[in-house]
N, C-alpha and C positions, 0 to 999 in steps of 0.2 A: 713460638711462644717461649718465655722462660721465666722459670721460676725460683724464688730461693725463700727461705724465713732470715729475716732477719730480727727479729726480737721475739719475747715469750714473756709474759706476768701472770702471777696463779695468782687469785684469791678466796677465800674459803670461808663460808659461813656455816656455823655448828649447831647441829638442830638435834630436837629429842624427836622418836614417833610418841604417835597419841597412845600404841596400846605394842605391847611385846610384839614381836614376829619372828617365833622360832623357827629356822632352818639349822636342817643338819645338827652342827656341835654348837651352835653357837645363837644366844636370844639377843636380835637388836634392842635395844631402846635409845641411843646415842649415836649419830657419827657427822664427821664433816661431809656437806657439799662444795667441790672443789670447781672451780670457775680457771679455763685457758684461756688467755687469750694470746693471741699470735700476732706478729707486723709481717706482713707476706707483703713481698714483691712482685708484680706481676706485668712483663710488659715494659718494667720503669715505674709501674703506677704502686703505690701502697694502697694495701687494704688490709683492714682489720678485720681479722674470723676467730668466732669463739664457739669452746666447746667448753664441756660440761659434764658432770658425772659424782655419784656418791661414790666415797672411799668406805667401803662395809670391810668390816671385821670378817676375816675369815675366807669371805667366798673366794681371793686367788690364791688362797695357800691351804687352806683348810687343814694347818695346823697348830692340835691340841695346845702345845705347849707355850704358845705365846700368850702375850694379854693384848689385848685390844689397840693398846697405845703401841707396843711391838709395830701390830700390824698397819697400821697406820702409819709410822712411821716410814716401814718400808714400804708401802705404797708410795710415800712422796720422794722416797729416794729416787723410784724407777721414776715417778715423772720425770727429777730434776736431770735425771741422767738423760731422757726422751730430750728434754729441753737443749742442752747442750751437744745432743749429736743433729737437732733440729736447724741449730745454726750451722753448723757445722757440713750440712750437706748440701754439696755444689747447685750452683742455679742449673737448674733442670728445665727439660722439654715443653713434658707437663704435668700435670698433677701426681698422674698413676707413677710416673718415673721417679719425681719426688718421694711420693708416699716408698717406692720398693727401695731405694738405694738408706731411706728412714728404716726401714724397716731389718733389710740387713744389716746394719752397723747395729739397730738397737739388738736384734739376734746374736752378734758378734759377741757384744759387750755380756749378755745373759748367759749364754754362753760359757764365755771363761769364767764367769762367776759360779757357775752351778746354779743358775736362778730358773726357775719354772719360765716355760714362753707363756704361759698364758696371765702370769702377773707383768714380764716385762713387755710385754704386746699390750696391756694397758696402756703405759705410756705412750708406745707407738700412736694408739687409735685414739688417744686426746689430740695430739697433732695436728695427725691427719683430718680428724674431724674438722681443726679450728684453719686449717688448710682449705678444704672444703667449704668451709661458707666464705672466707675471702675469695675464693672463685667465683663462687653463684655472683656474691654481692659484684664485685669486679666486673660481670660479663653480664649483669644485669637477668640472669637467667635462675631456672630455679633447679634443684637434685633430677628430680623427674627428667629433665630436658636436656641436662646434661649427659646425663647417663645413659638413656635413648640416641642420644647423637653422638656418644663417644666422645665429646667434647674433652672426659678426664683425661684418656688416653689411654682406656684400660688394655692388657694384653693379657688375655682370657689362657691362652695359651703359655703363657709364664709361671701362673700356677695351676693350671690342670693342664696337663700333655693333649689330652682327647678333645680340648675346644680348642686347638690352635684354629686359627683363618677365622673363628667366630668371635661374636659385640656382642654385649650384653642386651641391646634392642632385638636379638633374635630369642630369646629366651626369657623375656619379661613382659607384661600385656603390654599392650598398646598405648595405653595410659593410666598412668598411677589412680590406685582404690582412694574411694571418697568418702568411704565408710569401713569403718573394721570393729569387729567383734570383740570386744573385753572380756579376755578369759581372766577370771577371778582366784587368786591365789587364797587358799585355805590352809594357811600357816598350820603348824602340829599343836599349837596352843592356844587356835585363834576359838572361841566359846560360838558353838552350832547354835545354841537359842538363846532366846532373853533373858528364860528363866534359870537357864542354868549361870549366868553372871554374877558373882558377889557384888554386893554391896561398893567392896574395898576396892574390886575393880571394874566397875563399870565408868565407863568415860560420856561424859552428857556437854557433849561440844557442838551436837546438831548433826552428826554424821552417824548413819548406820553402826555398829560394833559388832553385832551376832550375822553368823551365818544367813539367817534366816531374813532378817531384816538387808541385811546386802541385796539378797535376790529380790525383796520385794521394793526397794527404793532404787535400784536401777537396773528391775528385769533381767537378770543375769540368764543368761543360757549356757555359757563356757566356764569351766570352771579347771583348778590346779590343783594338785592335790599333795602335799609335801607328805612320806611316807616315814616312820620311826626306822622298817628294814625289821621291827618283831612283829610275827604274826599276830599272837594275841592282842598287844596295841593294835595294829595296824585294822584288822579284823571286826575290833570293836570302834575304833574309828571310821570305817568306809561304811560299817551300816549306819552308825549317828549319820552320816552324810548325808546318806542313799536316803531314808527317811525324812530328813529336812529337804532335802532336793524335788524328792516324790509326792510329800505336800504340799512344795509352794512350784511347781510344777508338774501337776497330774496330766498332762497331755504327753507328756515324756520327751519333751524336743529342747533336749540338749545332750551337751558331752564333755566329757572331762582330757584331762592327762593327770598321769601319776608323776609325783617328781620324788625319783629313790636317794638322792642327795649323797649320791657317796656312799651309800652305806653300809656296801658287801666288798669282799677282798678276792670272792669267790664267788662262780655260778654258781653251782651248788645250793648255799643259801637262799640268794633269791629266785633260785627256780621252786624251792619248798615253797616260800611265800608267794610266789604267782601261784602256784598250785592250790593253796590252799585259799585263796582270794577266786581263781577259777573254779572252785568246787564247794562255793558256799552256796547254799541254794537261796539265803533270803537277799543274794549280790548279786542271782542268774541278771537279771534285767537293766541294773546298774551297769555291770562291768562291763552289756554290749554294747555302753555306749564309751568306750573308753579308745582314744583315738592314739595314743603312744605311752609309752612309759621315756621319763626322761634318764639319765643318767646313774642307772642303780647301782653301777660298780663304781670303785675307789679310784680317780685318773692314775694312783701307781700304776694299776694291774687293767684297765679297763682297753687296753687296746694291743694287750701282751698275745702272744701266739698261743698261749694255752687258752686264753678265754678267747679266740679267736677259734681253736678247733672245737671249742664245747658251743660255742656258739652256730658253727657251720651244721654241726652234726644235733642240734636240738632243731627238731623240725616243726614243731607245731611253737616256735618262740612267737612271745608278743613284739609287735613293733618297738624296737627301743633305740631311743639315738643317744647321744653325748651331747654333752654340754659345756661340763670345765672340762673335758677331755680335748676340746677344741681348740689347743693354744696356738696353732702355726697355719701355717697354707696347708700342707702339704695330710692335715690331720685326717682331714672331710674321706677323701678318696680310701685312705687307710681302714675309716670307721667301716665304709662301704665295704671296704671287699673284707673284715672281717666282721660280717652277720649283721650290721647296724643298720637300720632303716635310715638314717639320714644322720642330720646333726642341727643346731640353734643358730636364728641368727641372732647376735646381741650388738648393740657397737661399741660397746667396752672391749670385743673381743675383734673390732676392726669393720667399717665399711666394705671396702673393696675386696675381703677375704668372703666377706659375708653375703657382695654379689657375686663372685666367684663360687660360692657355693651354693648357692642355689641355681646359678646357672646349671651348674653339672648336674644335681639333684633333676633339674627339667629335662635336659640333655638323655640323662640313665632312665629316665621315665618314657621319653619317646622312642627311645631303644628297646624297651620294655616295658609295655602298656600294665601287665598285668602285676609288675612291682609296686610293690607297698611302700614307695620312698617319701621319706618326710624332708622339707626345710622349714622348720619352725621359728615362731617367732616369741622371744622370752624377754623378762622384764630382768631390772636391777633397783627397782622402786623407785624408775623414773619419776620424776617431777619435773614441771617448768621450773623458771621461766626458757630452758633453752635442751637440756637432755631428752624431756621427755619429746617435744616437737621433731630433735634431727632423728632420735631413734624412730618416730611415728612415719618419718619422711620417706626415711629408706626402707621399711617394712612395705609402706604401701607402695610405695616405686617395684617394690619386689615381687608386689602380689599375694603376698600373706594375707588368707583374709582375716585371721584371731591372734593375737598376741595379749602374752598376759601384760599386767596392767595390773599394779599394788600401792603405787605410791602416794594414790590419793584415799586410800585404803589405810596405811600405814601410818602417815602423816598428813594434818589435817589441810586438805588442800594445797595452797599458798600460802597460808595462813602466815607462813615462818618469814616471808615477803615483805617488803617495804610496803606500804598501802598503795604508793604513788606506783610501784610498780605490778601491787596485783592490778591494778587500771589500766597497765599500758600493753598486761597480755591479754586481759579479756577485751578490750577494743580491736586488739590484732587478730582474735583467736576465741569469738564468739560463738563458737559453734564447738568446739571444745570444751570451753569451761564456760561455768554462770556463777553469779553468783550468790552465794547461799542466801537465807534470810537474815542469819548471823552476820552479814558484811564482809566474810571474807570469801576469796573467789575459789572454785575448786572443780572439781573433772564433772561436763555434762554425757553422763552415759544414759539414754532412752533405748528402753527395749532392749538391754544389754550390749547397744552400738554405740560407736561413736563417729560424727561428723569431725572428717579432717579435711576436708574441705582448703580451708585457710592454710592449714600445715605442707599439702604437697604444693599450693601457688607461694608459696613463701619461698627467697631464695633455697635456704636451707633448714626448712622447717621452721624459724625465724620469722617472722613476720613485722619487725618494728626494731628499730636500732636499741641494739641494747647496750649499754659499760659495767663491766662489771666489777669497777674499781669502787663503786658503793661497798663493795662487801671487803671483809678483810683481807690486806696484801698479806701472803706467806709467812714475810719477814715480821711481820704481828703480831700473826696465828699464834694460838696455845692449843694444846688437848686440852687441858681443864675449861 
């Protein structure tokens, strides 16, 4: 086989969410959704593959000092930069070969820059994703199928040492999940009840808004929990939780995770706040259902040798993996051997890193049954018509059964969608989304599940040809 890119067009459509969503340093209400699309070569044959993704403020730099427009801006740099090492790389074997000689040059280039891997591996994993569905579509096959038969041409052993001679069919089920759990993100300023909502901001668009109302108009069982990093805040916020949780679920059959956002520079700190959240008595019952803590330290310091020996030598620590700490191949193994139960899969942060990691994750679990290892699955407030499907794709090929899910939480549905094309995903993609009474299409979650069904038989997530030259070309685009 061989392979090369021979063109790339971005287009980008600019949406507001329905209601704030504070993480970390920074409250969305604004950003673009950014549409690749790719001309891949394949064989001699062209096919077009596209990917997809929101450009959010903050979450690959998570720095203070910029404005929004900053950050945006240099998110499109590393694409454009992605874009021209894309052409740029020799026609390849196959995919996985492709995607690694992409991936080094985009490393290279980050690199001499002083740029974070985990903003310039952005670009990389738009790519490679829109790489990725030109295959499926090209070989008439879907992720799942692929990926099981090695068809990419992954070399497991290229980025982990310890899976040399193994495929990723050895360490994935047998056949991709059909159903997966929506764990529900509970932003630091999203309103727990109805009645605690002003006037001024309550949003009457037909979609749930309070905590409480979420669990009971889609059954929630999983739930996210974004933390301040102060006890006091934090303290009085996990009991408002823990109480809306406990009455609109009195049988007690669910679970959360905490997401620390960065927030310490130091163990210290947040070992006080786990202590002090482990030794609340009205949280005893709450907190035993709590399944990881995400990312509490700052990616500076979170994978440094000193918080790696406080780490080793805290022995009763909670499960806690990384997140933005995740920016390379090589990161996964590191979190591992300094005290981290695992790490995220995201596909902003790369496919093929992200079956690579969980492979190993399965691999270090069979070596050791009685490890507490995580591969999680986390959101970027996915949305269709094409992000939120290849991220669902690869999750369930992976075996994850719960991944958070915000985007139809955050922003009303499709709502933001051509009409003609909220129709052309709910006919593909019926068992995902319905549509509302209001007319416009948006996430079906029953019983806090979701049917993806449609999503793992679709080349790659994808289920109907999409263009996504409706939306704005680059050279158009404004911030304002």
């Amino acid at each position: 086989m061989s392979i090369r890119v021979l063109d790339t067009s971005v287009y980008l459509l600019n949406m507001r969410t329905r209601m704030p969503f504070r993480y970390g340093i920074t409250t969305l209400t604004a950003l673009p959704h950014l549409f690749l699309q790719a001309t891949v070569e394949i064989d001699g044959r062209r096919e077009a593959g596209v990917a997809a993704d929101h450009l959010p403020p903050k979450w690959f730099t998570k720095n203070p000092d910029t404005t929004p427009q900053e950050d945006i801006a240099g998110l499109l740099a590393v694409i454009e930069t992605a874009r021209d090492v894309a052409r740029a790389v020799p026609k390849s074997d196959n995919v996985f070969q492709y995607w690694r000689r992409l991936y080094d040059g985009m490393a290279a280039w980050g690199g001499g820059w002083g740029k974070p891997p985990l903003l310039v591996h952005f670009g990389t994993s738009l790519v490679e994703r829109a790489v990725i569905d030109a295959f499926c579509r090209a070989e008439g096959t879907t992720f799942g199928r692929a990926l099981r038969g090695n068809w990419f041409g992954v070399e497991l052993g290229m980025m982990h040492a310890e899976l040399e001679g193994s495929q990723p069919a050895g360490f994935v089920p047998a056949e991709p999940l059909r159903t997966l759990v929506s764990r529900h993100t509970v932003g630091l300023t999203d309103p727990l009840t109805t009645r605690e909502i002003a006037d001024a901001d309550r949003v009457d668009d037909g979609l749930p808004q309070s905590l409480e109302d979420c669990i009971r108009e889609y059954g929630l069982t999983h739930f996210k929990i974004k933390l301040w990093g102060d006890a006091t805040r934090d303290l009085e916020r996990l009991r408002g939780i823990a109480d809306v949780v406990g009455r609109n679920l009195p049988g007690g059959e669910y679970a959360f995770t905490l997401d620390g956002n960065e927030n310490f520079k130091q163990i210290e700190p947040f070992r006080k706040l786990w202590g002090s959240l482990r030794s609340e008595p009205t949280l005893a019952q709450f907190m035993s259902r709590l399944i990881f803590v995400e990312q509490p330290l700052h990616r500076d310091v979170a994978l440094s040798d000193a918080v790696k020996r406080e780490f080793l030598a805290w022995a009763n620590r909670p499960a806690v993996i990384i997140d933005e700490s995740d920016g390379e191949v090589r990161t996964a193994p590191q979190a591992l051997a300094g005290g981290y139960a695992g790490t995220s899969h995201k596909n902003c942060k790369g496919v093929f890193k992200g079956v690579a990691n969980a492979c190993l994750v399965a691999h270090r679990r069979r070596a050791n049954p009685a490890a507490k290892l995580v591969i999680s699955a986390e959101d970027l407030s996915n949305i269709g018509p094409v992000a939120l499907m290849q991220d669902t794709a690869v999750v369930a090929s992976l075996g994850i059964t719960h991944a958070e899910r915000n985007g139809h939480h955050y922003f009303r549905g499709l709502s933001m969608l051509p009409d003609g094309l909220q129709s052309e995903v709910l006919d593909a993609h019926g068992d995902l989304f319905h549509r509302h009474e209001r007319g416009f299409v948006t996430a079906r979650i029953h019983r806090g599940t979701s049917d993806v069904g449609s999503v793992v038989d679709a080349p790659f997530g994808v289920g109907f040809p999409f263009d996504p030259a409706r939306f704005t070309p680059l050279e158009k685009w404004s911030f304002e």
